[in-house]
C-alpha positions as CSV (number, residue, x, y, z in Angstrom):
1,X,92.6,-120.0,-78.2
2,X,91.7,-123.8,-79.1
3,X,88.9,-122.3,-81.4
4,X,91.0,-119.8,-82.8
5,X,93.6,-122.4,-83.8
6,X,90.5,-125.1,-85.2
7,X,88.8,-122.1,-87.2
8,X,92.4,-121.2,-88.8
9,X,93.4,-124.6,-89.8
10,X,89.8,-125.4,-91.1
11,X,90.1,-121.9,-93.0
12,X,93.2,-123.2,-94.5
13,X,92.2,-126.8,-94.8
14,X,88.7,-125.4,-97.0
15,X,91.1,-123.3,-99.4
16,X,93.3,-126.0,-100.4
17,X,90.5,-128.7,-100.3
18,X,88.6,-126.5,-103.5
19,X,91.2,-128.2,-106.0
20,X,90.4,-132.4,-105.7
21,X,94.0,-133.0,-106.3
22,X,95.4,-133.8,-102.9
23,X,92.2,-133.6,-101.2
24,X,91.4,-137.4,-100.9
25,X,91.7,-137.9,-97.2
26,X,88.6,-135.2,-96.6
27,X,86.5,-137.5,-99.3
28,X,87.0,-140.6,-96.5
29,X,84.6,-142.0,-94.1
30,X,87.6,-140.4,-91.1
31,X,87.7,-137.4,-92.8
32,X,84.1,-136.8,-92.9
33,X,83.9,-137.9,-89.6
34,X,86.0,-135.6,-88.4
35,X,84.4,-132.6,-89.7
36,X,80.8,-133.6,-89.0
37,X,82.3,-134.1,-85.3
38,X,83.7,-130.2,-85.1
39,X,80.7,-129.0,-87.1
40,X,78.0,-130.5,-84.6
41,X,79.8,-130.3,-81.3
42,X,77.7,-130.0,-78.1
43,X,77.8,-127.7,-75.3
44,X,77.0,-129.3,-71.7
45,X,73.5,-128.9,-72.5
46,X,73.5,-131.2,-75.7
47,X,72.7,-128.1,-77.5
48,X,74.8,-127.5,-81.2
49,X,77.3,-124.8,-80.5
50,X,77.7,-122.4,-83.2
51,X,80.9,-120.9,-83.7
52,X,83.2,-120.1,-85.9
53,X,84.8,-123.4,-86.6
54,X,82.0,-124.7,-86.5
55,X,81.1,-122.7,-89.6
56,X,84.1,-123.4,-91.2
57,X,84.0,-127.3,-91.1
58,X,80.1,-126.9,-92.5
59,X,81.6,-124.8,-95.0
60,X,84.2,-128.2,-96.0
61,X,81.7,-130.4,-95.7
62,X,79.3,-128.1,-98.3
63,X,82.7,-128.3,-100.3
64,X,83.2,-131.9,-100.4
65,X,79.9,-132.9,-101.5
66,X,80.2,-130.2,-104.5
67,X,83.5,-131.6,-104.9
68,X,82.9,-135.8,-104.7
69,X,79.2,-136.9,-104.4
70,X,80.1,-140.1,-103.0
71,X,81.3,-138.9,-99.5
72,X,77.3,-138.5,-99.5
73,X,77.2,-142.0,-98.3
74,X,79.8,-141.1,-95.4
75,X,77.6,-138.3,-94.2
76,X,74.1,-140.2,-93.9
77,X,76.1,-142.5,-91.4
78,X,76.6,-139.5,-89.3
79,X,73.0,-139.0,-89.7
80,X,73.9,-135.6,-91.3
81,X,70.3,-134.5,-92.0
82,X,69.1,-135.4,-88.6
83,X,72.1,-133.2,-86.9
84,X,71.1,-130.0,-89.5
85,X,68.0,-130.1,-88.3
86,X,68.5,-130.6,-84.9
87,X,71.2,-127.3,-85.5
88,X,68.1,-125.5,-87.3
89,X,65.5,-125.9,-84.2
90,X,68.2,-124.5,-81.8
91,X,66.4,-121.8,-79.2
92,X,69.7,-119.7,-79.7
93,X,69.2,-116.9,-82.8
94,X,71.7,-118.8,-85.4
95,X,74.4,-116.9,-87.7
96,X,73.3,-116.3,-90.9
97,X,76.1,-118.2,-91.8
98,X,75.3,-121.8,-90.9
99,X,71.7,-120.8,-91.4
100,X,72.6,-120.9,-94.8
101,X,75.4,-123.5,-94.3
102,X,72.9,-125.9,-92.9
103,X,70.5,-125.1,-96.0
104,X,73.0,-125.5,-98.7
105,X,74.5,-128.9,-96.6
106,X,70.7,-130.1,-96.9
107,X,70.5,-129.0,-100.8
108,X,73.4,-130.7,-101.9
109,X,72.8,-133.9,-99.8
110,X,68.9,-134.0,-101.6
111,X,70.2,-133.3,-105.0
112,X,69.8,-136.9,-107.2
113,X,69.2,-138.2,-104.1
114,X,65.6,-138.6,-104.1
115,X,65.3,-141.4,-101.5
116,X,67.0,-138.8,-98.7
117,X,64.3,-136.8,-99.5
118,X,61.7,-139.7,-99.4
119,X,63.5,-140.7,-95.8
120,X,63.1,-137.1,-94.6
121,X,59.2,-136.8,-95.9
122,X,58.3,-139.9,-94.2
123,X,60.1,-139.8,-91.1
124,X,60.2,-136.2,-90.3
125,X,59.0,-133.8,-92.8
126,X,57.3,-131.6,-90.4
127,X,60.2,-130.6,-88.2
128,X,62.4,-129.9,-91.8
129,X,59.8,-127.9,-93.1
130,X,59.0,-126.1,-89.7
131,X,63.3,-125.1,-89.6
132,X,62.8,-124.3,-93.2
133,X,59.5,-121.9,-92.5
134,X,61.7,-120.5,-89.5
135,X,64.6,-119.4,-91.8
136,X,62.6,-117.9,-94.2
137,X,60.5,-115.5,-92.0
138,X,63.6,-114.3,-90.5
139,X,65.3,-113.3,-93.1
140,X,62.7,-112.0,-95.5
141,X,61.6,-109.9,-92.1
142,X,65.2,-108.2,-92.6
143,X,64.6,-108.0,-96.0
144,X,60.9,-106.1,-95.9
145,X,62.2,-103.6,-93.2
146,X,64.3,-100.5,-95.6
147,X,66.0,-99.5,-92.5
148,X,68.0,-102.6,-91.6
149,X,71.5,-102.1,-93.7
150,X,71.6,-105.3,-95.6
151,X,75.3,-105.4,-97.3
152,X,74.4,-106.9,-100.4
153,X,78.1,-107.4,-101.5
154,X,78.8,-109.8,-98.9
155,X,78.7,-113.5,-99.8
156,X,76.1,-114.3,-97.5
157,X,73.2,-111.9,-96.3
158,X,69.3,-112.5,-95.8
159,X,68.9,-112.6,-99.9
160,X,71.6,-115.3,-100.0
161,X,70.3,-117.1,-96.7
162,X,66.5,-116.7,-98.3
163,X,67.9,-118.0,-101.7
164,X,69.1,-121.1,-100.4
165,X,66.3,-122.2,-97.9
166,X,64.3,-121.7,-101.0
167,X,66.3,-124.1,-102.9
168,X,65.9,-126.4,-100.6
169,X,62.1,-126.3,-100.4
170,X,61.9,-126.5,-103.9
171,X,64.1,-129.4,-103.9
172,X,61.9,-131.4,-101.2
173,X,58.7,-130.3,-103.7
174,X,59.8,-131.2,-106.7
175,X,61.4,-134.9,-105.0
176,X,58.0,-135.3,-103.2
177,X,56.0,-134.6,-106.3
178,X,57.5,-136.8,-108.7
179,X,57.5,-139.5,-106.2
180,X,53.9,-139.1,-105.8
181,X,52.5,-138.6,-109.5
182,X,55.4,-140.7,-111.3
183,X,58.1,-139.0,-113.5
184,X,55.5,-138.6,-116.5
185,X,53.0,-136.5,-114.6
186,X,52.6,-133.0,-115.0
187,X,53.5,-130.4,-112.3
188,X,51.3,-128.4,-110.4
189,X,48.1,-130.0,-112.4
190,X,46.9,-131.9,-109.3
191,X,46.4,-131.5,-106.0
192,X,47.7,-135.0,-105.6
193,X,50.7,-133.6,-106.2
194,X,51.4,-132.5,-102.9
195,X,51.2,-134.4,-99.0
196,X,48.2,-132.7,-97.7
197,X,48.8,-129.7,-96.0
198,X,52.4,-130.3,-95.8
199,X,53.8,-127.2,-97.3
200,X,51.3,-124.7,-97.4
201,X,52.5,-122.9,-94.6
202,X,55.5,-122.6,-96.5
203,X,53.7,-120.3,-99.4
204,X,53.1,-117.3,-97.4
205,X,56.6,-115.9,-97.3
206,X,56.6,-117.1,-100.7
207,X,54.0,-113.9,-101.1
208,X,55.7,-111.9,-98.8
209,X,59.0,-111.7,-101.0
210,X,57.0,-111.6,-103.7
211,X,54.9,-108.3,-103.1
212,X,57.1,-106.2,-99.6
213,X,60.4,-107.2,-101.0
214,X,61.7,-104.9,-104.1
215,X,62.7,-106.7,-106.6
216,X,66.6,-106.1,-108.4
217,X,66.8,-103.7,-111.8
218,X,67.3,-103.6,-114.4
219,X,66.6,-107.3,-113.8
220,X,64.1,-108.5,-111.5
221,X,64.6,-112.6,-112.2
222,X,67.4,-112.8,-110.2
223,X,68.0,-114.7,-106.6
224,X,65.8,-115.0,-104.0
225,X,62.8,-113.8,-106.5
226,X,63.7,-116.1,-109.0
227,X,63.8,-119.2,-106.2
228,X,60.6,-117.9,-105.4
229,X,59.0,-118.4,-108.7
230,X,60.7,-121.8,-109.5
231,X,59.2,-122.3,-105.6
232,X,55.5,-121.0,-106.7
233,X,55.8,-123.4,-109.9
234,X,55.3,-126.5,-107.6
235,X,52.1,-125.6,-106.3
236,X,49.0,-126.4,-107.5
237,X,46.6,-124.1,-108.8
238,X,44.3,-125.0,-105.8
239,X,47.0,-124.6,-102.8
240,X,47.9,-121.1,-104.1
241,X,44.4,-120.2,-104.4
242,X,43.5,-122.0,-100.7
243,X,46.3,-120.3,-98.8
244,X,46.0,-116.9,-101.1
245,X,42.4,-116.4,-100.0
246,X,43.6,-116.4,-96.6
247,X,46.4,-113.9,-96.8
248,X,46.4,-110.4,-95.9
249,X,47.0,-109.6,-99.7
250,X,43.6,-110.9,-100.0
251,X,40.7,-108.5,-101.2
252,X,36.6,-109.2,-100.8
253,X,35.1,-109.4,-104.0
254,X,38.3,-109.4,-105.6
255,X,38.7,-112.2,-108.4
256,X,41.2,-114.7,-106.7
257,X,45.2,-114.4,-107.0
258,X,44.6,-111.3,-109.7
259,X,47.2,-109.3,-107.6
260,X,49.9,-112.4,-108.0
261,X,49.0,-112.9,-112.2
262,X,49.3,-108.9,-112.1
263,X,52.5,-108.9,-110.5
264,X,53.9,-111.9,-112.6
265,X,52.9,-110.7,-115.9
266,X,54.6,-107.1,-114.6
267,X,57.6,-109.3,-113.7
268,X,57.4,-110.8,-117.1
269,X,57.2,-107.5,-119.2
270,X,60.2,-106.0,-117.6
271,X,62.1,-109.6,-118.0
272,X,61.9,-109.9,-121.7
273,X,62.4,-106.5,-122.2
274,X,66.0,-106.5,-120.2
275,X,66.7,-110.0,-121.3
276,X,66.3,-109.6,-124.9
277,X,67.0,-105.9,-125.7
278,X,67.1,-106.5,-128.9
279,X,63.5,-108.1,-129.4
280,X,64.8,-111.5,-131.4
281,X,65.5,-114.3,-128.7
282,X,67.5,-115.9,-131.2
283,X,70.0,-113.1,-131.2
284,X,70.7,-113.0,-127.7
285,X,74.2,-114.0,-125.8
286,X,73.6,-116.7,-123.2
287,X,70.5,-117.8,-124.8
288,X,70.2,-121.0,-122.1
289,X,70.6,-118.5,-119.0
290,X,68.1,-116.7,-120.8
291,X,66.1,-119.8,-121.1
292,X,66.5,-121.2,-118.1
293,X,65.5,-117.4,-116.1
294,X,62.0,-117.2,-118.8
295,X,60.6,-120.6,-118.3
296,X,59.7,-120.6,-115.1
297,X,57.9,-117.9,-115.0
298,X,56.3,-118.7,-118.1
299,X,55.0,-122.4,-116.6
300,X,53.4,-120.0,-113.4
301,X,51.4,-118.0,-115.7
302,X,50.2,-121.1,-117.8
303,X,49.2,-123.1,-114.1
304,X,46.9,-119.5,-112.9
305,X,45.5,-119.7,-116.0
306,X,44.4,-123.0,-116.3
307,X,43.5,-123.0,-112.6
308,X,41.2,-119.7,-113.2
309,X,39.2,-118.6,-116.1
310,X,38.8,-114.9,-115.0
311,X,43.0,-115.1,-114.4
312,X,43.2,-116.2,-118.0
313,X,40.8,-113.6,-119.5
314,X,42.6,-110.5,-117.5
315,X,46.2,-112.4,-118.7
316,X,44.3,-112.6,-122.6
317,X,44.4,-109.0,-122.3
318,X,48.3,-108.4,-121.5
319,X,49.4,-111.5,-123.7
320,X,47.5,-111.3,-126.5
321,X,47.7,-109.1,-129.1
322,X,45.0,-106.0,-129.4
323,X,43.8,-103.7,-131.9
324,X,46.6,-101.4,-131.9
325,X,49.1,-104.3,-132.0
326,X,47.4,-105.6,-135.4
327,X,48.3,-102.5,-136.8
328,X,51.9,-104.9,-137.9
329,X,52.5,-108.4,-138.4
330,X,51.7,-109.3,-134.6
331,X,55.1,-110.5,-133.9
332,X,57.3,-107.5,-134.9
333,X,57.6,-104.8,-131.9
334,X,58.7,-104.2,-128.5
335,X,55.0,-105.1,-126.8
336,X,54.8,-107.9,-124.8
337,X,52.3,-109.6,-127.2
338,X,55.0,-109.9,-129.7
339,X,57.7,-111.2,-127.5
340,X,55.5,-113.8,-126.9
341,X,54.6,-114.9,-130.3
342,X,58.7,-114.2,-131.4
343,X,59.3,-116.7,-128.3
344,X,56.5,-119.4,-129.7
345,X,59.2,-119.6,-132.8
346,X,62.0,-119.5,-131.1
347,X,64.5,-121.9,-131.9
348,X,67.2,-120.9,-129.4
349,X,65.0,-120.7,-126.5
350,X,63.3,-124.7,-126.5
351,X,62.3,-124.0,-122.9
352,X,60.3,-120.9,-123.4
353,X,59.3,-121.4,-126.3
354,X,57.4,-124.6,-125.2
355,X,56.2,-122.3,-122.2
356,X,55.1,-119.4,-124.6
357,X,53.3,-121.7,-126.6
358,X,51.1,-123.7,-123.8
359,X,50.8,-120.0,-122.1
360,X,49.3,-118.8,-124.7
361,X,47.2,-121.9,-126.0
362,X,45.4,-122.0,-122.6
363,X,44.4,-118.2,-123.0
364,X,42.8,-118.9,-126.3
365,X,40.8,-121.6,-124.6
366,X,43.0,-124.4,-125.7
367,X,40.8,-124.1,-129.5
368,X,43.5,-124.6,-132.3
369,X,41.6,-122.1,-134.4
370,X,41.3,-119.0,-131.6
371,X,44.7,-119.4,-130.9
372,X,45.7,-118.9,-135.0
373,X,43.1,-116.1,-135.4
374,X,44.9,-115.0,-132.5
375,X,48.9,-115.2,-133.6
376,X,48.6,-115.6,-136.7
377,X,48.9,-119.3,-138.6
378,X,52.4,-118.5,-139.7
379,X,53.3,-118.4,-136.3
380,X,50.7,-121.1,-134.5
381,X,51.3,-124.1,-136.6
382,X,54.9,-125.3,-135.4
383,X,53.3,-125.8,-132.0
384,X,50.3,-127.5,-133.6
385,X,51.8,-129.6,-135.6
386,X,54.1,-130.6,-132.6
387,X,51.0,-131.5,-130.5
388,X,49.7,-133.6,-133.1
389,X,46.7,-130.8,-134.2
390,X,47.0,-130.5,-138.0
391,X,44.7,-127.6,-139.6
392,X,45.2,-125.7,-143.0
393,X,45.5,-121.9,-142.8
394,X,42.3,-120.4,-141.5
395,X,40.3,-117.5,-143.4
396,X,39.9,-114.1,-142.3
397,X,38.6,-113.6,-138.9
398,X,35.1,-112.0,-139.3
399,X,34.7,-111.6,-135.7
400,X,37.3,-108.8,-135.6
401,X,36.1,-105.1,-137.0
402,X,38.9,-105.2,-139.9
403,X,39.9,-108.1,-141.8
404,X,42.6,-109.8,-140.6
405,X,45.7,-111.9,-142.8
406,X,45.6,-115.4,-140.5
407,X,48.8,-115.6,-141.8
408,X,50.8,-112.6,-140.2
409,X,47.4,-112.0,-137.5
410,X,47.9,-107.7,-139.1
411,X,45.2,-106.0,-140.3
412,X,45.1,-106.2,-144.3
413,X,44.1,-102.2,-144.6
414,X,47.7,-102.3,-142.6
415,X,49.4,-104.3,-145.1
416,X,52.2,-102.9,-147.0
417,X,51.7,-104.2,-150.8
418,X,55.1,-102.4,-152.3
419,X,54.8,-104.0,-155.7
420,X,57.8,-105.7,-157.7
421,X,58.4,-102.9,-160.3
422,X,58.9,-100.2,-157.7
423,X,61.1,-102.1,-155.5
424,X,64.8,-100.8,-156.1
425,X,68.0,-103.9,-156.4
426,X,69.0,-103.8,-153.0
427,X,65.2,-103.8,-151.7
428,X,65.0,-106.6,-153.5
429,X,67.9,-108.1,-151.8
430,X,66.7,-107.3,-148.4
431,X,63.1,-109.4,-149.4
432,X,65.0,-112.6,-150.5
433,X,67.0,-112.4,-147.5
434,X,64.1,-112.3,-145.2
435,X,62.7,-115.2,-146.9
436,X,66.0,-117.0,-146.8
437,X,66.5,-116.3,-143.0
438,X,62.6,-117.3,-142.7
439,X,62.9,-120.9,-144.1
440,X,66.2,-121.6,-142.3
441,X,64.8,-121.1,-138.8
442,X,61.4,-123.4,-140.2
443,X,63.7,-126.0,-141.3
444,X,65.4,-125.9,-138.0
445,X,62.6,-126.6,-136.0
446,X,61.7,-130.4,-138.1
447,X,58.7,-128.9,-139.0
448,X,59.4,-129.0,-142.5
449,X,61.9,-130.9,-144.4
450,X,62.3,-129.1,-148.2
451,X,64.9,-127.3,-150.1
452,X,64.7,-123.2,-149.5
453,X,63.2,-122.1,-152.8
454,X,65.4,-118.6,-151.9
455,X,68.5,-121.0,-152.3
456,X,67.2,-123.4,-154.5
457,X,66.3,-120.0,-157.2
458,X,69.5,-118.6,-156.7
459,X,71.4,-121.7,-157.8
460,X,69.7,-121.8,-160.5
461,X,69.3,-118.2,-161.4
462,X,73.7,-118.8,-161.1
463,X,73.6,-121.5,-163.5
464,X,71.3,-119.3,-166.2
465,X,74.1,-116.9,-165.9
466,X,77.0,-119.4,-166.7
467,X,75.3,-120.6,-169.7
468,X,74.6,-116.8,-171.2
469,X,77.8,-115.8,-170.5
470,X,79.5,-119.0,-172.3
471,X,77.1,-118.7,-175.5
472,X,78.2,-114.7,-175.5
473,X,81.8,-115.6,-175.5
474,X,81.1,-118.0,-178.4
């Protein structure tokens, strides 16, 4: 009856605590207190009970760290992380509520707090990562077997449970890896990056959601397989290929991590195409979401590729433009090829566009002039002249069997050549506006800093007018 009474008035106390106003006793050092001390209570074994107001006061305690990040400070005197994790290692099989209560409590408390995560690396970074192993194999076990009913409409389930663990791993490796390399360095280029050995363990159900857990349609970048790839983007090139090789996934003679760059680049292709229906990433509503769901993936592919010269020359293959796509200007179409290059001049998209651009620079063997044979000048020399690489336009690319225009990358026996005089008004029309549109998006990206000749011709084309007309009325 006692709990019955403590879950209700927690229940009601978590409902009205959402809105801050009137909520300032639960952001004191006695409020917090109290509901660290009903969260955590013992049994006579000095075992963490879990019931169900136990759940409820981790669920106002998740609340008022969203809410007001300084009862953070409140919390670490209760030794908050120390009592999760001493919840997390308990012998009993724990709810998958405060499973992921206690991962979301250990999130929120590590978010811009990167010397909690420093204190927990030092001091007992084995044991964390051991509960957060634990949590993961459980759940993406549920998730792997098609006959356990997972109701995927309730607020929390093994996705949402896997989601969050995930999280907080990524959390710990980004922390850890900044504090190791310095803010400047860049991710997953070293294996400095990580404490030796540390989270390895921690990749392999990583894989496991990755290739026995189906991903969501139409679109697959969605929770826990998206915290999976912003997971996988942490690791270095050599951990993935160290703990890959040891996997069941694993083939002899197989080139390393092909089946993970297949499946990525899969993942990719069905992305972009759902994502952007449309084909222009500049005409796409929520363009950061967007964004912020492509880059990730994006940095992944660029890491394998670097990390393995036969994973960049079977990604070439996919990414880069063929025979059959030169057939066009290499950006228009729905091929992946030309999503690619339309996200390299993307000026809604920063992110992936910066990803695109490295992805696809590593491919051509970091060499200024493969990757403009490759995409086309026109669409190469943004990204060049960003990373300080100045070139003029290349010629024709004699290595291909057609000529090629290094300005569009198309064949030139493809070419359209519609001449002036057989080009009705409104075709015309259409041509200046594509110029027009053209510029714009150049000058948006500071590449270039000059008046549009479209508008600059039409001003002046107005002004001819004015003066005929005015000497005809005279």
């Amino acid at each position: 009856m006692k709990i019955k009474v403590t879950t209700q008035a927690l229940s009601t106390i978590r409902i009205l605590g959402r809105d801050p106003v009137g909520s300032k006793p639960l952001f004191t050092k006695e409020g917090i207190r109290l509901l660290t001390s009903i969260a955590f209570d013992h049994d006579n074994n000095e075992n963490i009970k879990d019931t169900t107001s136990s759940r409820e006061a981790l669920k106002c305690i998740a609340n008022c760290i969203h809410l007001n990040d300084s009862v953070k400070v409140f919390l670490e005197e209760q030794d908050i992380i120390g009592l999760c994790l001493l919840l997390m290692q308990s012998d009993d099989h724990l709810s998958l509520e405060t499973q992921f209560l206690t991962c979301r409590v250990l999130f929120f408390m590590t978010v811009n707090r990167p010397d909690l995560v420093s204190r927990l690396i030092h001091a007992n970074i084995s044991a964390a990562i051991a509960k957060v192993y634990k949590v993961l194999n459980q759940n993406i076990e549920l998730l792997e077997n098609p006959t356990n009913l997972i109701d995927k409409d309730s607020p929390i389930n093994p996705l949402t449970v896997t989601s969050e663990a995930l999280k907080l791993l990524f959390n710990l490796l980004l922390v850890d890896s900044r504090t190791t390399r310095g803010e400047e360095g860049e991710v997953g280029s070293s294996e400095q990056n990580l404490l030796p050995g540390t989270f390895e363990d921690c990749l392999n159900p990583v894989f496991r959601l990755l290739f026995n857990v189906p991903f969501s349609e139409p679109q697959p970048l969605v929770p826990p397989h998206s915290q999976a790839i912003h997971t996988l983007m942490q690791y270095p090139y050599e951990t993935i290929a160290r703990v890959w090789s040891k996997s069941p996934w694993a083939k002899q003679g197989e080139a390393c991590c092909i089946p993970i760059a297949t499946t990525l680049v899969e993942l990719l292709d069905r992305s972009v195409h759902t994502l952007i229906p449309h084909g222009d990433p500049d005409d796409v509503n929520g363009s950061e979401q967007v964004d912020a769901t492509l880059s990730p993936l994006l940095l992944v592919l660029r890491a394998l590729a670097e990390g393995d010269s036969s994973l960049s020359q079977y990604m070439a293959k996919r990414l880069l433009p063929n025979e059959k796509d030169r057939m066009v200007p290499v950006h228009e179409g729905f091929g992946l090829p030309a999503y690619m290059i339309r996200l390299m001049t993307s000026t809604m998209m920063p992110l992936s566009r910066d990803g695109a651009c490295e992805t696809l620079f590593v491919l051509c063997d970091k060499d200024a002039t493969k990757l403009t044979q490759k995409v086309g000048y026109g669409n190469a020399i943004g990204f060049l002249v960003n990373k300080g690489i100045a070139m003029e336009a290349p010629s024709s690319d004699d290595t291909e069997k057609e000529q090629v225009n290094p300005i569009t990358g198309q064949y030139v026996s493809s070419e359209k050549q519609p001449e002036l005089k057989d080009m009705t008004d409104e075709e015309k029309e259409r041509e200046a506006e594509k110029l027009f549109v053209l510029f714009e998006r150049l000058k948006k990206t500071g590449i270039i800093d000059v008046e549009n000749p479209i508008a600059k011709a039409m001003q002046e084309s107005q002004g001819r007018f004015e003066e005929v007309d005015s000497s005809e009325d005279e």
